[in-house]
C-alpha positions in Angstrom: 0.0 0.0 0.0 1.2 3.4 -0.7 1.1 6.1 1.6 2.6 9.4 1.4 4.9 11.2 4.3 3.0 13.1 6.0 5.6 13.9 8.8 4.4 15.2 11.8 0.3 14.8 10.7 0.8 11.4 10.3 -1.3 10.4 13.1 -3.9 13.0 12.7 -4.3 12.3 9.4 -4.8 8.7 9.6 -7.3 9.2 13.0 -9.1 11.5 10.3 -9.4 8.4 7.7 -10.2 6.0 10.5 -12.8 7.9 11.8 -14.8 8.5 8.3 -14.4 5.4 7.7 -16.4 4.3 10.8 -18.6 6.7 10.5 -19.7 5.5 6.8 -19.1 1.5 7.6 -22.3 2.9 10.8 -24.6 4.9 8.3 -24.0 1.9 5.8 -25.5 -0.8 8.0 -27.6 1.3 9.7 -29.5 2.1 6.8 -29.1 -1.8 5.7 -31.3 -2.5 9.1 -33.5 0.3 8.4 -34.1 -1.1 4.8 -35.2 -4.7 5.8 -37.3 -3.7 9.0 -39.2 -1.5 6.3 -39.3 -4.3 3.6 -40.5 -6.6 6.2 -42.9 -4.0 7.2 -44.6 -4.0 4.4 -44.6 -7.6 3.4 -46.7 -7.7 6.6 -48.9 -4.9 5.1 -49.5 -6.2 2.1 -50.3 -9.6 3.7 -53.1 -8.0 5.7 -54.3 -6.1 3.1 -54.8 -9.3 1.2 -56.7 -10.9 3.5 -58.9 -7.9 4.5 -59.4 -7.9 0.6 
């Protein structure tokens, strides 16, 4: 892997990647959660409205 000198910012730097890095790898399986509660949501919807039907 390359990674350029960055002297003296080398650890703030890389605490900067780190961090966005968690933060997107959270909102990423957040909204993976958030996208099958809601598609099993409405299966269940759909199901009832079927049978109300």
């Amino acid at each position: 892997m390359f990674l350029p000198d960055l002297g003296k910012y080398t650890v703030p730097v890389l605490g900067a990647y780190a961090v966005a890095l968690l933060l997107i790898l959270i909102l990423t399986v957040q909204s993976l959660i958030r996208a099958a509660r809601i598609k099993r949501d409405l299966a269940e919807t759909e199901e009832r409205r079927k049978h109300h039907d």
